[in-house]
C-alpha positions as CSV (number, residue, x, y, z in Angstrom):
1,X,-204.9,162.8,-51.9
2,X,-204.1,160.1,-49.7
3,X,-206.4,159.8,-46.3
4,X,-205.8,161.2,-43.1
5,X,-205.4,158.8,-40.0
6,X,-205.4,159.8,-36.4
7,X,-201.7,159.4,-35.0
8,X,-201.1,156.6,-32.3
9,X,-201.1,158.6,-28.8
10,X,-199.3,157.0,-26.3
11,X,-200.3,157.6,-22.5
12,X,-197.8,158.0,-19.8
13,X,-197.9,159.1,-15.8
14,X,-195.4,161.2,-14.7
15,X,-193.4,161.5,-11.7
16,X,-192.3,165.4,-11.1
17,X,-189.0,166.1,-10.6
18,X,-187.8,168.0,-7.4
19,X,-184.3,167.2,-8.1
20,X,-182.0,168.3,-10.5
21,X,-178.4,168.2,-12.1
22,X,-176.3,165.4,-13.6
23,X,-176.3,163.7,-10.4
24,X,-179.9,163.4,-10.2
25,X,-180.1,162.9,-13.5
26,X,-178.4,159.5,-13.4
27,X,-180.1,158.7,-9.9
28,X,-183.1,158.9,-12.3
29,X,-181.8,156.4,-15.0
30,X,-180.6,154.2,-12.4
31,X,-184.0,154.1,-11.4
32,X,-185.5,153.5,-15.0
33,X,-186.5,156.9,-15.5
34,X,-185.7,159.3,-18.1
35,X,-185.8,163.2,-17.3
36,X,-188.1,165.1,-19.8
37,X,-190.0,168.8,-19.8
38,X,-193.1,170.0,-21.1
39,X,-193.5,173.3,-22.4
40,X,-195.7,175.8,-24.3
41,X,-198.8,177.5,-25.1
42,X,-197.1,180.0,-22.4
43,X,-197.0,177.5,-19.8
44,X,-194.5,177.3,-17.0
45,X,-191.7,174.8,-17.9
46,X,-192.8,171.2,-16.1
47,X,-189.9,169.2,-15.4
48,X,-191.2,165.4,-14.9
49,X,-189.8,161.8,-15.3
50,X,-191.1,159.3,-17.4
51,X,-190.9,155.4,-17.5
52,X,-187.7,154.8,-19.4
53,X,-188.6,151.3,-21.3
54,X,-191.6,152.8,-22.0
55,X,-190.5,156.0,-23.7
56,X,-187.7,154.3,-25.7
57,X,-190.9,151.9,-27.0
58,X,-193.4,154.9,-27.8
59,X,-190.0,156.9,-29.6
60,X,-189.7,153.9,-32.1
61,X,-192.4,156.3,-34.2
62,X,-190.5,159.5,-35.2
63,X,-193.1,162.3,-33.9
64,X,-194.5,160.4,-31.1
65,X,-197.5,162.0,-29.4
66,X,-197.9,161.5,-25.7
67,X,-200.4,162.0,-23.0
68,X,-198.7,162.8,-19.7
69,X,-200.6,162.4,-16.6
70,X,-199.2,164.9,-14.0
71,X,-200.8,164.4,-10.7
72,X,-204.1,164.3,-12.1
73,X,-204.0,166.5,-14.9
74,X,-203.4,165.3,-18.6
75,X,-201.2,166.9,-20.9
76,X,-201.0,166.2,-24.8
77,X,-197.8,167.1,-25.7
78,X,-195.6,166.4,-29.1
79,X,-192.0,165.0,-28.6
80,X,-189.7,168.0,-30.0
81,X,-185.9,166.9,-29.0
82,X,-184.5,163.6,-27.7
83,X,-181.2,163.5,-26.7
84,X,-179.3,160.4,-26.5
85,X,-175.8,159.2,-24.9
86,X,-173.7,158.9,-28.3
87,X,-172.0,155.7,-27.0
88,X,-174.9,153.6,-25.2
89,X,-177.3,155.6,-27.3
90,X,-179.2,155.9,-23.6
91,X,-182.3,158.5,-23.8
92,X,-180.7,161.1,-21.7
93,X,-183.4,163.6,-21.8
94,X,-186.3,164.7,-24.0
95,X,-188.3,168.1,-24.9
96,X,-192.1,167.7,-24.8
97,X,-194.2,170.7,-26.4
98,X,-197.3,171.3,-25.5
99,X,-200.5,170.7,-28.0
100,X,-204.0,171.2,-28.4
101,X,-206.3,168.8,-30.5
102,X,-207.7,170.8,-33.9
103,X,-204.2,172.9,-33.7
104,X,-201.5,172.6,-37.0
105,X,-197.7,172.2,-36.4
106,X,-194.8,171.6,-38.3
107,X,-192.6,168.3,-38.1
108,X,-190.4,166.7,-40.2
109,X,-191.8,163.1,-41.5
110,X,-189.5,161.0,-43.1
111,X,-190.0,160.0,-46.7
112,X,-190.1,156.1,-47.8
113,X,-189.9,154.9,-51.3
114,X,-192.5,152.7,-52.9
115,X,-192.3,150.4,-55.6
116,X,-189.5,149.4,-58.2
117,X,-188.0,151.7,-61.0
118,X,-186.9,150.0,-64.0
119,X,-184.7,147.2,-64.7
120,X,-180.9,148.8,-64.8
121,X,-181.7,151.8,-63.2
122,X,-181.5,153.4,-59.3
123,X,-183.9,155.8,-57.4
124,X,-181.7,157.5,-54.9
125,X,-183.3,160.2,-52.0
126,X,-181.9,163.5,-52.4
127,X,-183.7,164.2,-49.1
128,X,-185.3,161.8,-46.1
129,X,-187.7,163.8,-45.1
130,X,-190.0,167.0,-45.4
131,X,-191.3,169.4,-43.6
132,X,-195.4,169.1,-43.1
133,X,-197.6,171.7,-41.2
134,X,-200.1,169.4,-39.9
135,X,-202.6,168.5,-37.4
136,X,-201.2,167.8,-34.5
137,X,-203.3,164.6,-33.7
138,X,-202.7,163.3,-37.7
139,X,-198.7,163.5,-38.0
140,X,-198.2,160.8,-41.0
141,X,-195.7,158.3,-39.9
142,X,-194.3,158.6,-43.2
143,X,-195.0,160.1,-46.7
144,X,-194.8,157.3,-49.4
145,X,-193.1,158.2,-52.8
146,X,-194.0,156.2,-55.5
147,X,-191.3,155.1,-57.5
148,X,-193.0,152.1,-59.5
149,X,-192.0,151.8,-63.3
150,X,-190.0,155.1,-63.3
151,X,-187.9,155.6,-66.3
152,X,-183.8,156.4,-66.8
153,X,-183.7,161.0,-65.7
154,X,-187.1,160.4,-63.7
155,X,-187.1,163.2,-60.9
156,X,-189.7,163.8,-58.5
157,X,-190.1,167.1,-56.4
158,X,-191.7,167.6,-53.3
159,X,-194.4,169.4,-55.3
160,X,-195.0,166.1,-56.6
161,X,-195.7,164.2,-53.2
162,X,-199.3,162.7,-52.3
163,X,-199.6,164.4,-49.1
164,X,-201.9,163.1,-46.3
165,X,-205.4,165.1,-46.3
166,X,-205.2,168.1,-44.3
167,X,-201.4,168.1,-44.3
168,X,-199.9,171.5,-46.1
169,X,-196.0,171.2,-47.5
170,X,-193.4,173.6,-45.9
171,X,-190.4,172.1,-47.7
172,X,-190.0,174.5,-51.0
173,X,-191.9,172.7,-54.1
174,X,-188.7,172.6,-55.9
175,X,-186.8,170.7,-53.5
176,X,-185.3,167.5,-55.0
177,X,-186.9,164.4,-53.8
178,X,-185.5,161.5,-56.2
179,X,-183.6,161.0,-59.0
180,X,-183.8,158.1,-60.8
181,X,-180.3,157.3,-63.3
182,X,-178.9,154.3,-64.8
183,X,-175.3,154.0,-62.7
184,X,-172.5,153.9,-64.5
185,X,-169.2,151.7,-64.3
186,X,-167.6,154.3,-62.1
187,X,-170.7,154.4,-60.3
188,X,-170.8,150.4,-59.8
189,X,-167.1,150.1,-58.8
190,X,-167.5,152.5,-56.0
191,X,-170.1,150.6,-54.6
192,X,-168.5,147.6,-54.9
193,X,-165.6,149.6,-53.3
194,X,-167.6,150.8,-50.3
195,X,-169.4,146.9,-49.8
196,X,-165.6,145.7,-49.9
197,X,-164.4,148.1,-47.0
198,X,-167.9,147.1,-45.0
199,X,-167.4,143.5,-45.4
200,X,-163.8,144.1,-44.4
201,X,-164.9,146.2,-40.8
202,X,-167.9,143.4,-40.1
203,X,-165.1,140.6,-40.2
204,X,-162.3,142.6,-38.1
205,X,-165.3,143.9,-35.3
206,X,-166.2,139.6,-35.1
207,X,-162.4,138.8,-34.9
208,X,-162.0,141.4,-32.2
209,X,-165.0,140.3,-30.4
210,X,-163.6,136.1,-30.3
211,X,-160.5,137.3,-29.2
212,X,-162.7,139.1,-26.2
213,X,-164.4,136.1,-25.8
214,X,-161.4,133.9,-25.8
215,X,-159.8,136.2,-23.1
């Protein structure tokens, strides 16, 4: 069983938030804030600011666990929902749940292969990632699968993961992980298709973007 590592914490003090609404809200960004709650363990709601550059830095790890310092008194708290502009992919807002050290919750980590099947063949994720009850202060970053020297109608279930100590699978056993086939022609063709039509969108997006320049 693979070994259990503390997760990265990352500490942050917070301004509270008196204000609210979409006006505020973007008073907030303007100023380099991003609006975020923290909530649980039957807690009132906190509604709090927190250093924008900052947050998008610590988010870069997918469960991201924070300390919040709220006039004086610490939180630990587990990032639960970010939302995002869909255009400028601006943080807009973000869920924080409160945690306690020693307690288990379940997250999603994401899955990331390891290794090379063989020659001629493909590994392809049926899923990217699985669901973990853990400890809250030892959220894996990621769970490695191990694809090295697999063979031609290799599959690998979630069963079949090397979980990090401690950490217990909520995903059903049976759930697909990889498969590991040799493509065929059909199978080659569409992805030379589908690099074709990319190649094709990169080289229209840079053509529209020297005509802009030009202008």
């Amino acid at each position: 069983m693979a070994e259990k590592a503390e997760h990265d914490v990352h500490s942050f003090v917070a301004t509270v938030r008196e204000s609210f609404g979409k006006g505020a809200a973007r008073q907030l960004r303007r100023a380099e804030q991003t609006p975020a709650v923290i909530y649980g363990h039957g807690t009132e709601p906190k509604h709090i600011a927190l250093p924008a550059h900052q947050l998008s830095l610590a988010l870069r790890t997918a469960n991201a666990l924070l300390t919040v310092d709220i006039n004086g008194d610490e939180n630990l708290v587990l990032v639960k929902d970010v939302q995002r502009d869909p255009v400028r992919r601006i943080i807009e807002h973000v869920d924080l749940l409160v945690v306690k050290r020693g307690e288990k919750v379940e997250v999603e980590v994401p899955l990331h292969l390891e290794g090379e099947s063989i020659g001629g063949t493909i590994a392809e994720l049926d899923i990217n990632a699985v669901l973990l009850r853990v400890e809250a202060i030892a959220i894996p970053e990621r769970v490695l699968v191990n694809i090295e020297g697999a063979e031609d109608g290799t599959q690998i279930h979630a069963k079949d993961l090397v979980l990090p100590e401690g950490a217990e699978l909520v995903t059903e056993g049976d759930a697909l992980i990889v498969s590991v086939f040799t493509p065929s022609a059909s199978d080659l063709g569409d992805t030379a298709d589908e690099l074709a039509v990319e190649a094709a969108e990169a080289e229209a997006a840079a053509e529209a973007a020297g005509a802009g320049d030009a202008e």
